[in-house]
N, C-alpha and C positions, 0 to 999 in steps of 0.2 A: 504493500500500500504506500510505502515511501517512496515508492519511484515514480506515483504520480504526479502528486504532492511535488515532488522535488522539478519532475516537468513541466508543472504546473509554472512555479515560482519563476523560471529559467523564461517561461514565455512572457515574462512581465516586461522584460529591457525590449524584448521584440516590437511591442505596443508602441514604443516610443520613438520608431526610425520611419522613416518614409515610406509609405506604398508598400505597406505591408499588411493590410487590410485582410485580403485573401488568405493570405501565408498563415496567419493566426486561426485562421477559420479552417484550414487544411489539418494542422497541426492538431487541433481543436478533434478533428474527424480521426485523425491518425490514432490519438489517445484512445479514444473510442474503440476501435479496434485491437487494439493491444488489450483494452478492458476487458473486452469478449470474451480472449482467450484465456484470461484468469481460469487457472483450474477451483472449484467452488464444490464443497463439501456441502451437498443439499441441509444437511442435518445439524452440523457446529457452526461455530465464527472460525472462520480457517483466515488463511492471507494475514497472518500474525506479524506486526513490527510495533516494537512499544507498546505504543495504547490504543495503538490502529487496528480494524482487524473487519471483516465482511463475513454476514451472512446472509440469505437469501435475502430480506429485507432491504438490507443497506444495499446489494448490487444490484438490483433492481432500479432503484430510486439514483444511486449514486451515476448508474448508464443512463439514466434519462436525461439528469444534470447536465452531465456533459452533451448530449445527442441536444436538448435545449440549447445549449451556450452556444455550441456552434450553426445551429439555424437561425440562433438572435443574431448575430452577424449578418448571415444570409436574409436577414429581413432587413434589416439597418445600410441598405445601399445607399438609399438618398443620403444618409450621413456621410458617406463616404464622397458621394457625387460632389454635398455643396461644401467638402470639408467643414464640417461641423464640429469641433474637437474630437475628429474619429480617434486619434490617437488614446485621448484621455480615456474614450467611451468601451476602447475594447482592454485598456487595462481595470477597469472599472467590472467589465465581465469575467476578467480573470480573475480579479479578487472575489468576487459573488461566489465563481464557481470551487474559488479554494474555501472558501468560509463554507459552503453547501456539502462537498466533498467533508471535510475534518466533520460538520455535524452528522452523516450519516455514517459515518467509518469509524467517530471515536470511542472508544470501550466505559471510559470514565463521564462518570454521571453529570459530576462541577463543567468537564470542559464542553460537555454535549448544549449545557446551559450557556455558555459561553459563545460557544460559535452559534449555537441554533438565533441567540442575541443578536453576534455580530452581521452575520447577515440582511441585517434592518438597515446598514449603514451605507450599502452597495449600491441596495434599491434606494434607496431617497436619495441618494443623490441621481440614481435614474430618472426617477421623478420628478425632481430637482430642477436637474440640469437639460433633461430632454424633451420633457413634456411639452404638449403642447396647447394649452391655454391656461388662463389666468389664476386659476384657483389651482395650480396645482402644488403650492406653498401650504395651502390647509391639506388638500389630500392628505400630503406628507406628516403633516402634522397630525391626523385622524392615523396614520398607519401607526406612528411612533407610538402614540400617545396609549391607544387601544392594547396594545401589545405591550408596553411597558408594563402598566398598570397591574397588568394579570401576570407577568412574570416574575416583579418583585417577592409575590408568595412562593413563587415555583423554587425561588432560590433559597429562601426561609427552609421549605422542608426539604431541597436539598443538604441544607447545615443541616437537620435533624437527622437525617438518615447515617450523615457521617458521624455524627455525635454518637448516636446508637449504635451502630458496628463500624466503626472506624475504617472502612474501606468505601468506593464506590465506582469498584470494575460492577458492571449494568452484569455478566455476565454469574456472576456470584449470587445477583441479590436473587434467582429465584429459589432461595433455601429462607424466604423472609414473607412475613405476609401480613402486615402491619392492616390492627381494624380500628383506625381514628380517622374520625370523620374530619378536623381541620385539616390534618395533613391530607387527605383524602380529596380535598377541597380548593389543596393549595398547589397540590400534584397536578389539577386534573385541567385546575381552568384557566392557562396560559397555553394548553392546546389546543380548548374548544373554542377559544378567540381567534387563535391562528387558522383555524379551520376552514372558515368559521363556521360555527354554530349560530342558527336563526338566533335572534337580540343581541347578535355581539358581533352582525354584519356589517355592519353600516360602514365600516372601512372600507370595505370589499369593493363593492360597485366605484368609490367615489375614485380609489387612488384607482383602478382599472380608467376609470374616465380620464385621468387626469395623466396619466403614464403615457409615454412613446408606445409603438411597439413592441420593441422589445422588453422595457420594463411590464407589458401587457403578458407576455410571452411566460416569462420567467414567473410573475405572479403565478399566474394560471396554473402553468405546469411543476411547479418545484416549492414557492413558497407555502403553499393550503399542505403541500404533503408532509413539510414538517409537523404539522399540527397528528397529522396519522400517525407518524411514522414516531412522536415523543408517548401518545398513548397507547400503542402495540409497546414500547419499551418498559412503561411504567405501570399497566395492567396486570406484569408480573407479580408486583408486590402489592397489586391492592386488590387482589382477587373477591376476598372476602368481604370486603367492606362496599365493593361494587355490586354484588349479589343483593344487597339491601336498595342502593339509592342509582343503579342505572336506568329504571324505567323512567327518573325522572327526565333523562337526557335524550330517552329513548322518544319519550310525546313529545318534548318540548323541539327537537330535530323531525321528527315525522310530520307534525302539525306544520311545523317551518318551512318544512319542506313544499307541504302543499298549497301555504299560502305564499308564497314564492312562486313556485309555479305559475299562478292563477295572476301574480305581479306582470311573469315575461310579458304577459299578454297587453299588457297596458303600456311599453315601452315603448318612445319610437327611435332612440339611440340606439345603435346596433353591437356597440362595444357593451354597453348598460342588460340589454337583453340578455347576452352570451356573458357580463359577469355575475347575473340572478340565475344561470340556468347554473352555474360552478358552484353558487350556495345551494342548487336544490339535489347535486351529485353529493356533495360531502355531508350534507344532512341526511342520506343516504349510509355510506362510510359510517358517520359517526354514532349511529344506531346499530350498524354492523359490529363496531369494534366491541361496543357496549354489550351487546348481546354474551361475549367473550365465551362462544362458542367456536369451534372449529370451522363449520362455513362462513359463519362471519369475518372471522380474522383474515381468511384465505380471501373472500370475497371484498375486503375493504383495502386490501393489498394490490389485488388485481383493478381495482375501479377505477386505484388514485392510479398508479399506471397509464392506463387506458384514456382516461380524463384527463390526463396531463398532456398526452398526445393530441386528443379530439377539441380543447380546449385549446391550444397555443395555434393551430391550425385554424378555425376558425376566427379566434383572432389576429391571424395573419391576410384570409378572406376580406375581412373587414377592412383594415389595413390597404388591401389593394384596393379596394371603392373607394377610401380617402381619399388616398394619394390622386385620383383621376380627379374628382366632384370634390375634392375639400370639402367634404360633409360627411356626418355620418347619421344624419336623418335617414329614416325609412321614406317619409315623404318624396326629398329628393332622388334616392337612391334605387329607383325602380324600374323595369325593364330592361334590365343589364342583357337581358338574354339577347336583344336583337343589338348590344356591342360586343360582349365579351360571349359567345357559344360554350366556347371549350373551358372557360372559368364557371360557369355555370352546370358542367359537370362536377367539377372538385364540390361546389357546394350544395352540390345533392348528394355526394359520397361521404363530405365530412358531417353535414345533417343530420346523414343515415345514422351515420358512428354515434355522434349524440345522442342519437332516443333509441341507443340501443339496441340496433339491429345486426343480424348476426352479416358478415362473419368476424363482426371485430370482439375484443375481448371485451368492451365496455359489457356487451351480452353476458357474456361468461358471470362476468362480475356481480351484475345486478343479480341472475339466477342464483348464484352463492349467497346473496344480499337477502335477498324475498325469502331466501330460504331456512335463514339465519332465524328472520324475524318473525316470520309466520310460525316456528316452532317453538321461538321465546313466548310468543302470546298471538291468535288466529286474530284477535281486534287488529292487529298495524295492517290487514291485510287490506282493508278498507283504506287506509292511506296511502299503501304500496300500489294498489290498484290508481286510485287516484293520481299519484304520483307520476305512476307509468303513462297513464293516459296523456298527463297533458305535459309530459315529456317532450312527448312523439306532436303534440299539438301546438308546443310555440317552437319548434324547430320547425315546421310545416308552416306557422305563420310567416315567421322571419323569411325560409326561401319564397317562399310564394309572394311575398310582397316585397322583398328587391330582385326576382328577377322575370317577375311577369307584369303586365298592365303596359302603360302609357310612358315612353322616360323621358324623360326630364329634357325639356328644347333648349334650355339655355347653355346643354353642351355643346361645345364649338369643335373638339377634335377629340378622338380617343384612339386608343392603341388595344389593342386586346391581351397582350399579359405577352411577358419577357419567359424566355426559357428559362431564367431565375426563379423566376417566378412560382413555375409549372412544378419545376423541380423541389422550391421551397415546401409547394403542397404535397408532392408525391412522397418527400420522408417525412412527413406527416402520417399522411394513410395506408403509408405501408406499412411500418412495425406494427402499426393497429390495428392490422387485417390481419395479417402475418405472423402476429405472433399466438396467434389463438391455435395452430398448427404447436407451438411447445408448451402448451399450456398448462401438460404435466407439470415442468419446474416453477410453476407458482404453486399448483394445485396440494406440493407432497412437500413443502419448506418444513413441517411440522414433524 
Protein backbone atom coordinates (compact mmCIF):
# COMPACT_ATOMS: atom_id res chain seq x y z
CA UNK A 1 0.00 0.00 0.00
CA UNK A 2 3.07 2.30 0.39
CA UNK A 3 3.87 2.21 -3.06
CA UNK A 4 0.94 4.18 -3.93
CA UNK A 5 0.88 6.56 -1.57
CA UNK A 6 4.60 7.02 -2.37
CA UNK A 7 3.38 7.46 -6.23
CA UNK A 8 0.81 9.33 -5.40
CA UNK A 9 3.19 12.12 -3.40
CA UNK A 10 5.96 11.83 -6.56
CA UNK A 11 2.97 13.05 -8.84
CA UNK A 12 2.57 16.35 -6.80
CA UNK A 13 5.84 18.32 -8.53
CA UNK A 14 4.21 16.96 -11.97
CA UNK A 15 1.12 19.33 -11.32
CA UNK A 16 3.23 22.05 -11.31
CA UNK A 17 5.34 22.14 -14.82
CA UNK A 18 3.73 22.82 -18.03
CA UNK A 19 1.35 21.00 -20.33
CA UNK A 20 1.00 18.36 -18.22
CA UNK A 21 -2.43 18.01 -17.82
CA UNK A 22 -2.96 14.77 -19.63
CA UNK A 23 0.38 13.19 -18.32
CA UNK A 24 -1.23 13.33 -14.71
CA UNK A 25 -4.41 11.84 -15.98
CA UNK A 26 -2.57 8.94 -17.60
CA UNK A 27 -0.56 8.26 -14.66
CA UNK A 28 -3.64 8.64 -12.65
CA UNK A 29 -5.10 5.59 -15.01
CA UNK A 30 -1.71 3.68 -14.88
CA UNK A 31 -2.11 3.45 -10.97
CA UNK A 32 -5.36 2.16 -11.57
CA UNK A 33 -4.15 -0.65 -13.20
CA UNK A 34 -1.38 -1.62 -11.12
CA UNK A 35 -4.24 -1.49 -8.27
CA UNK A 36 -6.04 -4.31 -10.00
CA UNK A 37 -3.58 -6.41 -9.94
CA UNK A 38 -3.04 -6.29 -6.08
CA UNK A 39 -3.35 -9.87 -5.18
CA UNK A 40 -6.43 -9.56 -2.34
CA UNK A 41 -7.31 -12.14 0.21
CA UNK A 42 -11.31 -12.03 -0.08
CA UNK A 43 -11.55 -12.86 3.78
CA UNK A 44 -8.41 -10.74 5.85
CA UNK A 45 -6.92 -7.08 5.40
CA UNK A 46 -3.95 -8.58 3.59
CA UNK A 47 -1.45 -5.73 1.48
CA UNK A 48 0.19 -5.06 5.02
CA UNK A 49 2.64 -1.82 5.49
CA UNK A 50 2.56 -0.18 8.94
CA UNK A 51 -0.83 0.98 9.49
CA UNK A 52 -1.92 0.51 5.90
CA UNK A 53 -3.45 -2.45 4.82
CA UNK A 54 -6.81 -3.57 2.29
CA UNK A 55 -9.61 -5.53 2.50
CA UNK A 56 -12.59 -6.04 0.24
CA UNK A 57 -14.03 -2.90 1.41
CA UNK A 58 -11.21 -0.49 1.24
CA UNK A 59 -10.35 -1.91 -2.53
CA UNK A 60 -13.33 -1.44 -3.63
CA UNK A 61 -13.95 2.00 -2.72
CA UNK A 62 -10.03 2.99 -2.77
CA UNK A 63 -10.30 1.73 -7.17
CA UNK A 64 -13.14 3.97 -7.50
CA UNK A 65 -11.02 6.95 -5.94
CA UNK A 66 -8.64 6.72 -8.13
CA UNK A 67 -10.81 5.56 -11.41
CA UNK A 68 -12.84 9.10 -10.07
CA UNK A 69 -9.69 11.28 -9.87
CA UNK A 70 -8.74 10.57 -13.09
CA UNK A 71 -12.09 11.11 -15.06
CA UNK A 72 -12.36 14.44 -12.89
CA UNK A 73 -9.58 15.56 -15.13
CA UNK A 74 -11.10 14.15 -18.12
CA UNK A 75 -14.02 16.31 -17.40
CA UNK A 76 -12.16 19.45 -16.37
CA UNK A 77 -10.99 20.27 -20.09
CA UNK A 78 -12.26 23.64 -20.24
CA UNK A 79 -10.00 24.39 -17.33
CA UNK A 80 -7.33 23.34 -19.14
CA UNK A 81 -8.44 25.10 -22.46
CA UNK A 82 -8.89 28.63 -20.67
CA UNK A 83 -5.87 27.81 -18.38
CA UNK A 84 -7.75 28.26 -15.29
CA UNK A 85 -5.10 27.53 -12.58
CA UNK A 86 -5.07 23.98 -14.07
CA UNK A 87 -1.83 23.50 -12.54
CA UNK A 88 -3.17 24.40 -8.92
CA UNK A 89 -6.40 22.30 -9.70
CA UNK A 90 -4.84 18.98 -10.52
CA UNK A 91 -2.43 19.06 -7.41
CA UNK A 92 -5.49 19.87 -5.42
CA UNK A 93 -7.00 16.39 -6.98
CA UNK A 94 -4.00 14.77 -5.85
CA UNK A 95 -4.17 15.79 -2.47
CA UNK A 96 -8.08 14.72 -2.36
CA UNK A 97 -7.12 11.58 -3.69
CA UNK A 98 -4.07 10.99 -1.09
CA UNK A 99 -6.35 12.05 1.80
CA UNK A 100 -9.21 9.50 0.37
CA UNK A 101 -6.64 6.73 -0.28
CA UNK A 102 -4.98 6.85 3.73
CA UNK A 103 -8.98 7.16 4.90
CA UNK A 104 -9.83 3.87 3.28
CA UNK A 105 -6.55 1.92 3.69
CA UNK A 106 -5.69 3.19 7.39
CA UNK A 107 -5.89 0.32 10.16
CA UNK A 108 -5.89 2.84 13.07
CA UNK A 109 -9.16 4.38 14.40
CA UNK A 110 -7.58 8.20 15.52
CA UNK A 111 -5.81 8.54 11.98
CA UNK A 112 -9.18 7.06 9.88
CA UNK A 113 -10.68 10.29 11.82
CA UNK A 114 -8.12 12.31 10.63
CA UNK A 115 -7.89 11.84 7.13
CA UNK A 116 -11.65 10.87 6.73
CA UNK A 117 -11.47 15.17 8.26
CA UNK A 118 -8.88 16.11 6.02
CA UNK A 119 -10.59 15.46 3.01
CA UNK A 120 -13.00 18.51 3.75
CA UNK A 121 -10.15 20.72 2.82
CA UNK A 122 -9.42 19.57 -0.81
CA UNK A 123 -13.18 19.93 -1.73
CA UNK A 124 -13.64 23.54 -0.53
CA UNK A 125 -11.22 24.66 -1.91
CA UNK A 126 -12.81 22.84 -5.07
CA UNK A 127 -15.69 24.73 -4.32
CA UNK A 128 -13.97 27.53 -3.50
CA UNK A 129 -11.88 28.04 -6.09
CA UNK A 130 -13.87 26.52 -9.13
CA UNK A 131 -17.32 26.88 -8.74
CA UNK A 132 -19.34 28.55 -10.58
CA UNK A 133 -21.67 31.01 -9.14
CA UNK A 134 -22.04 33.20 -6.24
CA UNK A 135 -23.07 31.48 -3.32
CA UNK A 136 -20.61 29.15 -3.49
CA UNK A 137 -18.61 30.77 -0.25
CA UNK A 138 -21.95 29.43 1.83
CA UNK A 139 -22.11 26.12 0.05
CA UNK A 140 -18.72 25.74 1.46
CA UNK A 141 -19.57 26.96 4.52
CA UNK A 142 -22.96 24.57 4.80
CA UNK A 143 -20.22 21.45 3.94
CA UNK A 144 -17.79 22.42 6.65
CA UNK A 145 -19.94 23.41 9.16
CA UNK A 146 -22.51 20.21 8.89
CA UNK A 147 -19.71 17.92 9.15
CA UNK A 148 -17.67 19.44 11.69
CA UNK A 149 -20.27 19.63 14.17
CA UNK A 150 -21.07 15.87 14.04
CA UNK A 151 -17.47 14.93 14.03
CA UNK A 152 -16.36 16.66 17.02
CA UNK A 153 -18.30 13.71 19.20
CA UNK A 154 -16.99 11.06 16.77
CA UNK A 155 -13.40 12.06 18.06
CA UNK A 156 -14.75 12.28 21.91
CA UNK A 157 -15.57 8.52 21.79
CA UNK A 158 -12.65 7.83 19.64
CA UNK A 159 -10.57 9.08 23.03
CA UNK A 160 -12.89 6.65 24.83
CA UNK A 161 -12.28 3.61 23.01
CA UNK A 162 -8.52 4.31 23.54
CA UNK A 163 -8.88 5.01 27.15
CA UNK A 164 -10.73 1.67 27.54
CA UNK A 165 -8.30 -0.72 25.65
CA UNK A 166 -5.58 1.30 24.86
CA UNK A 167 -5.12 0.20 21.25
CA UNK A 168 -7.09 1.34 18.03
CA UNK A 169 -5.91 -1.05 15.19
CA UNK A 170 -10.08 -1.15 13.67
CA UNK A 171 -8.96 -4.79 13.06
CA UNK A 172 -8.61 -5.95 16.99
CA UNK A 173 -11.72 -4.09 18.02
CA UNK A 174 -14.01 -6.86 16.90
CA UNK A 175 -13.38 -8.93 20.24
CA UNK A 176 -15.21 -5.57 21.88
CA UNK A 177 -19.00 -4.64 21.89
CA UNK A 178 -19.60 -1.63 23.84
CA UNK A 179 -23.71 -1.14 24.99
CA UNK A 180 -23.70 2.97 25.65
CA UNK A 181 -25.88 4.77 24.05
CA UNK A 182 -23.62 8.22 24.17
CA UNK A 183 -20.83 6.63 22.65
CA UNK A 184 -23.22 4.98 20.57
CA UNK A 185 -24.58 8.21 19.49
CA UNK A 186 -21.30 9.81 19.14
CA UNK A 187 -19.83 6.93 16.99
CA UNK A 188 -22.76 6.88 14.67
CA UNK A 189 -23.75 10.58 13.78
CA UNK A 190 -20.73 12.04 11.87
CA UNK A 191 -21.57 9.34 9.32
CA UNK A 192 -25.07 9.61 8.96
CA UNK A 193 -24.20 13.51 8.10
CA UNK A 194 -21.77 12.50 5.79
CA UNK A 195 -24.03 10.27 4.07
CA UNK A 196 -26.31 11.86 4.37
CA UNK A 197 -29.02 10.81 6.13
CA UNK A 198 -32.62 12.75 5.22
CA UNK A 199 -32.57 16.02 8.11
CA UNK A 200 -28.96 16.26 7.97
CA UNK A 201 -29.19 16.87 3.85
CA UNK A 202 -29.26 20.10 3.25
CA UNK A 203 -25.59 20.30 2.59
CA UNK A 204 -25.83 17.80 -0.09
CA UNK A 205 -27.97 19.57 -2.89
CA UNK A 206 -26.59 23.07 -2.07
CA UNK A 207 -22.42 22.42 -2.34
CA UNK A 208 -23.49 19.95 -5.45
CA UNK A 209 -25.16 23.27 -6.98
CA UNK A 210 -22.42 25.24 -6.19
CA UNK A 211 -19.33 22.91 -7.11
CA UNK A 212 -17.51 22.62 -10.70
CA UNK A 213 -17.73 19.55 -12.15
CA UNK A 214 -15.44 17.95 -10.91
CA UNK A 215 -15.83 18.84 -7.37
CA UNK A 216 -19.69 17.49 -8.57
CA UNK A 217 -18.00 14.21 -9.42
CA UNK A 218 -15.95 13.52 -6.50
CA UNK A 219 -18.95 14.54 -4.05
CA UNK A 220 -21.08 12.04 -5.67
CA UNK A 221 -18.99 9.25 -6.15
CA UNK A 222 -16.25 9.11 -3.17
CA UNK A 223 -17.28 11.77 -0.52
CA UNK A 224 -21.26 10.09 0.70
CA UNK A 225 -19.13 6.65 0.67
CA UNK A 226 -17.18 7.76 3.40
CA UNK A 227 -20.19 8.12 5.45
CA UNK A 228 -20.68 3.93 4.57
CA UNK A 229 -17.69 2.94 4.44
CA UNK A 230 -16.96 4.73 8.71
CA UNK A 231 -20.32 2.80 9.65
CA UNK A 232 -19.41 -0.85 8.09
CA UNK A 233 -16.13 -0.17 10.27
CA UNK A 234 -17.71 0.94 13.49
CA UNK A 235 -20.82 -1.53 13.54
CA UNK A 236 -18.26 -3.89 14.62
CA UNK A 237 -18.30 -2.62 18.13
CA UNK A 238 -21.74 -1.56 18.51
CA UNK A 239 -23.59 -4.48 17.51
CA UNK A 240 -25.58 -4.76 20.50
CA UNK A 241 -26.57 -1.41 21.31
CA UNK A 242 -27.72 -1.15 17.44
CA UNK A 243 -30.15 -4.09 17.96
CA UNK A 244 -32.03 -1.70 20.36
CA UNK A 245 -32.14 1.92 18.49
CA UNK A 246 -31.41 1.15 14.59
CA UNK A 247 -35.06 1.13 13.48
CA UNK A 248 -34.97 4.54 14.60
CA UNK A 249 -32.44 5.34 11.57
CA UNK A 250 -34.11 2.65 9.69
CA UNK A 251 -37.82 5.11 9.27
CA UNK A 252 -36.24 8.02 9.65
CA UNK A 253 -33.81 7.04 6.10
CA UNK A 254 -36.85 5.18 4.48
CA UNK A 255 -39.44 8.00 5.02
CA UNK A 256 -36.51 10.34 3.66
CA UNK A 257 -36.07 8.41 1.23
CA UNK A 258 -39.59 8.73 -0.08
CA UNK A 259 -40.06 12.18 0.58
CA UNK A 260 -37.12 12.93 -1.44
CA UNK A 261 -38.12 11.01 -4.16
CA UNK A 262 -41.60 12.71 -4.48
CA UNK A 263 -38.91 16.20 -4.08
CA UNK A 264 -36.93 15.17 -7.65
CA UNK A 265 -40.01 15.78 -9.04
CA UNK A 266 -40.43 19.26 -8.26
CA UNK A 267 -36.81 20.29 -9.41
CA UNK A 268 -36.08 22.07 -12.52
CA UNK A 269 -32.11 22.23 -11.92
CA UNK A 270 -30.77 19.39 -13.27
CA UNK A 271 -27.46 19.17 -11.11
CA UNK A 272 -30.23 19.72 -7.87
CA UNK A 273 -32.50 16.69 -9.30
CA UNK A 274 -29.51 14.13 -9.68
CA UNK A 275 -28.06 15.45 -6.05
CA UNK A 276 -31.91 14.46 -4.21
CA UNK A 277 -31.93 11.26 -6.37
CA UNK A 278 -27.93 10.53 -4.24
CA UNK A 279 -29.82 11.38 -0.92
CA UNK A 280 -32.71 8.90 -1.97
CA UNK A 281 -29.79 5.97 -2.95
CA UNK A 282 -27.92 6.39 0.44
CA UNK A 283 -31.16 6.49 2.51
CA UNK A 284 -31.38 3.22 0.97
CA UNK A 285 -27.59 2.13 2.06
CA UNK A 286 -28.10 3.55 5.37
CA UNK A 287 -31.13 1.38 6.29
CA UNK A 288 -29.01 -1.59 4.70
CA UNK A 289 -26.13 -1.11 6.98
CA UNK A 290 -28.52 -0.80 9.87
CA UNK A 291 -30.40 -3.80 9.30
CA UNK A 292 -26.41 -5.40 10.02
CA UNK A 293 -27.43 -8.37 8.43
CA UNK A 294 -25.45 -10.15 5.83
CA UNK A 295 -27.51 -8.92 2.65
CA UNK A 296 -27.55 -5.79 3.87
CA UNK A 297 -23.97 -5.16 4.44
CA UNK A 298 -23.04 -6.97 1.00
CA UNK A 299 -25.96 -4.82 -0.59
CA UNK A 300 -24.94 -1.39 0.87
CA UNK A 301 -21.33 -2.18 -0.37
CA UNK A 302 -22.39 -2.93 -3.75
CA UNK A 303 -24.80 0.22 -4.10
CA UNK A 304 -22.30 2.94 -2.97
CA UNK A 305 -20.08 1.20 -5.78
CA UNK A 306 -22.53 1.21 -8.25
CA UNK A 307 -23.94 4.87 -7.36
CA UNK A 308 -20.68 6.38 -7.36
CA UNK A 309 -20.36 5.31 -10.95
CA UNK A 310 -24.07 6.11 -12.18
CA UNK A 311 -23.82 9.40 -10.19
CA UNK A 312 -20.45 11.03 -11.29
CA UNK A 313 -21.67 10.05 -14.99
CA UNK A 314 -24.73 11.60 -14.85
CA UNK A 315 -23.25 14.51 -13.58
CA UNK A 316 -20.86 14.63 -16.17
CA UNK A 317 -24.22 14.53 -18.74
CA UNK A 318 -25.33 17.50 -17.15
CA UNK A 319 -22.16 19.07 -17.26
CA UNK A 320 -22.00 18.67 -21.11
CA UNK A 321 -25.63 20.73 -21.48
CA UNK A 322 -23.90 23.58 -19.51
CA UNK A 323 -21.18 23.88 -21.10
CA UNK A 324 -23.39 24.36 -24.68
CA UNK A 325 -26.63 26.48 -23.02
CA UNK A 326 -24.96 27.98 -19.97
CA UNK A 327 -27.91 26.61 -18.11
CA UNK A 328 -28.95 24.05 -16.38
CA UNK A 329 -32.60 24.73 -16.38
CA UNK A 330 -34.97 21.88 -17.53
CA UNK A 331 -36.92 24.66 -19.12
CA UNK A 332 -34.11 25.64 -21.38
CA UNK A 333 -32.54 22.44 -21.68
CA UNK A 334 -34.92 20.59 -23.87
CA UNK A 335 -34.81 18.79 -27.17
CA UNK A 336 -31.32 17.90 -27.14
CA UNK A 337 -32.30 14.83 -29.06
CA UNK A 338 -32.69 16.75 -32.43
CA UNK A 339 -28.63 18.33 -31.51
CA UNK A 340 -26.95 15.81 -29.70
CA UNK A 341 -28.50 11.97 -31.04
CA UNK A 342 -25.64 9.92 -29.89
CA UNK A 343 -25.53 11.85 -26.33
CA UNK A 344 -28.86 11.17 -25.89
CA UNK A 345 -28.20 7.52 -25.88
CA UNK A 346 -25.59 7.80 -22.95
CA UNK A 347 -28.59 9.34 -21.10
CA UNK A 348 -30.94 6.76 -21.41
CA UNK A 349 -28.12 4.16 -20.57
CA UNK A 350 -26.85 6.15 -17.42
CA UNK A 351 -30.97 6.66 -16.54
CA UNK A 352 -31.31 3.01 -16.82
CA UNK A 353 -28.39 2.59 -14.34
CA UNK A 354 -30.15 4.95 -11.81
CA UNK A 355 -33.54 3.35 -11.35
CA UNK A 356 -31.88 0.26 -11.29
CA UNK A 357 -32.08 -1.80 -14.15
CA UNK A 358 -30.20 -4.69 -14.78
CA UNK A 359 -27.59 -5.29 -16.20
CA UNK A 360 -25.78 -2.84 -13.84
CA UNK A 361 -24.89 -3.69 -10.37
CA UNK A 362 -26.82 -0.80 -8.89
CA UNK A 363 -29.66 -3.84 -9.50
CA UNK A 364 -27.64 -6.23 -7.65
CA UNK A 365 -27.58 -3.83 -4.81
CA UNK A 366 -30.92 -2.73 -4.33
CA UNK A 367 -32.04 -6.60 -4.59
CA UNK A 368 -29.56 -7.39 -1.45
CA UNK A 369 -31.12 -3.91 -0.01
CA UNK A 370 -35.10 -4.96 -0.37
CA UNK A 371 -33.84 -7.91 0.86
CA UNK A 372 -32.11 -6.90 3.94
CA UNK A 373 -35.04 -5.00 4.92
CA UNK A 374 -38.02 -6.67 4.17
CA UNK A 375 -36.73 -9.51 6.52
CA UNK A 376 -35.69 -6.86 9.21
CA UNK A 377 -39.44 -5.95 9.25
CA UNK A 378 -42.39 -6.72 5.99
CA UNK A 379 -43.66 -2.77 6.96
CA UNK A 380 -40.39 -1.00 4.88
CA UNK A 381 -41.71 -2.81 2.13
CA UNK A 382 -44.35 -0.21 1.52
CA UNK A 383 -41.58 2.27 1.32
CA UNK A 384 -39.18 0.10 -0.61
CA UNK A 385 -41.89 -0.23 -3.06
CA UNK A 386 -42.59 3.38 -3.16
CA UNK A 387 -39.12 4.09 -3.33
CA UNK A 388 -38.50 1.84 -6.32
CA UNK A 389 -41.21 3.23 -8.18
CA UNK A 390 -40.49 6.74 -8.36
CA UNK A 391 -36.93 5.91 -8.60
CA UNK A 392 -37.59 4.79 -12.10
CA UNK A 393 -40.08 8.00 -12.38
CA UNK A 394 -37.96 11.19 -11.88
CA UNK A 395 -35.09 9.42 -13.99
CA UNK A 396 -37.99 9.14 -16.75
CA UNK A 397 -39.00 12.80 -15.87
CA UNK A 398 -35.51 14.24 -16.04
CA UNK A 399 -34.69 12.21 -19.73
CA UNK A 400 -37.80 12.95 -21.11
CA UNK A 401 -37.86 16.41 -20.42
CA UNK A 402 -34.24 17.45 -21.70
CA UNK A 403 -34.34 15.44 -24.50
CA UNK A 404 -37.73 15.43 -26.05
CA UNK A 405 -40.23 18.57 -26.94
CA UNK A 406 -39.40 21.84 -28.57
CA UNK A 407 -35.43 23.25 -28.00
CA UNK A 408 -34.75 26.16 -27.14
CA UNK A 409 -34.36 28.86 -30.46
CA UNK A 410 -32.16 31.19 -28.97
CA UNK A 411 -29.37 28.59 -29.67
CA UNK A 412 -27.10 29.80 -32.21
CA UNK A 413 -24.52 26.81 -32.95
CA UNK A 414 -23.91 23.51 -31.39
CA UNK A 415 -21.60 20.77 -31.70
CA UNK A 416 -22.75 17.28 -30.73
CA UNK A 417 -20.16 15.97 -28.11
CA UNK A 418 -16.04 15.48 -28.43
CA UNK A 419 -14.72 11.81 -28.49
CA UNK A 420 -13.67 13.08 -24.88
CA UNK A 421 -16.47 13.34 -24.22
CA UNK A 422 -18.02 9.81 -25.57
CA UNK A 423 -15.23 8.38 -23.93
CA UNK A 424 -15.67 10.29 -20.50
CA UNK A 425 -19.28 8.44 -20.51
CA UNK A 426 -18.40 5.12 -21.73
CA UNK A 427 -15.85 4.46 -18.34
CA UNK A 428 -18.60 5.58 -16.62
CA UNK A 429 -21.10 2.79 -17.82
CA UNK A 430 -18.88 0.29 -18.39
CA UNK A 431 -17.51 -0.88 -14.87
CA UNK A 432 -21.21 -0.52 -14.03
CA UNK A 433 -22.48 -2.83 -16.47
CA UNK A 434 -19.47 -4.82 -16.34
CA UNK A 435 -18.89 -5.55 -13.21
CA UNK A 436 -22.00 -7.27 -12.38
CA UNK A 437 -20.29 -10.30 -14.50
CA UNK A 438 -17.75 -10.43 -10.86
CA UNK A 439 -20.20 -9.87 -8.63
CA UNK A 440 -19.06 -12.84 -6.61
CA UNK A 441 -16.15 -10.66 -5.05
CA UNK A 442 -18.44 -8.36 -3.43
CA UNK A 443 -21.12 -10.98 -2.92
CA UNK A 444 -18.55 -13.54 -0.51
CA UNK A 445 -16.17 -10.38 1.22
CA UNK A 446 -17.66 -11.90 4.45
Amino acid sequence: MMKFLMMMIFMMPLCFKKKMFWLVQMLLLLMMLIFMNLSLSIMNFCNLSYMMSCDMISYGLILLSIWISGLMIMASESLNKSNFYENFFMFNIILLLIMLFLTFSIMNLFLFYLFFESSLIPILMLIIGWGYQSERVQAGMYLLFYTLFASLPLLMGIFYIYQEINYMMMYFMKFYDYNLLMLYLCMIMAFLVKMPMYFVHLWLPKAHVEAPISGSMILAAIMLKLGGYGMLRVMVILQKINMSFSYIWIVISLIGGFYVSLKCFCQVDMKLLIAYSSVVHMSVVIGGIMTMNYWGYMGSYILMIGHGLCSSGMFCLSNMNYERLNSRSLFLNKGMMNFMPSMSMWWFLLMSSNMAAPPSINLMGEISLINSLVSWSWLSMIMLMSISFFSAGYSLYLYSYTQHGKFNTSVYSFYSGTSREYLLLMLHWLPLNILVLKIDYSMIWF
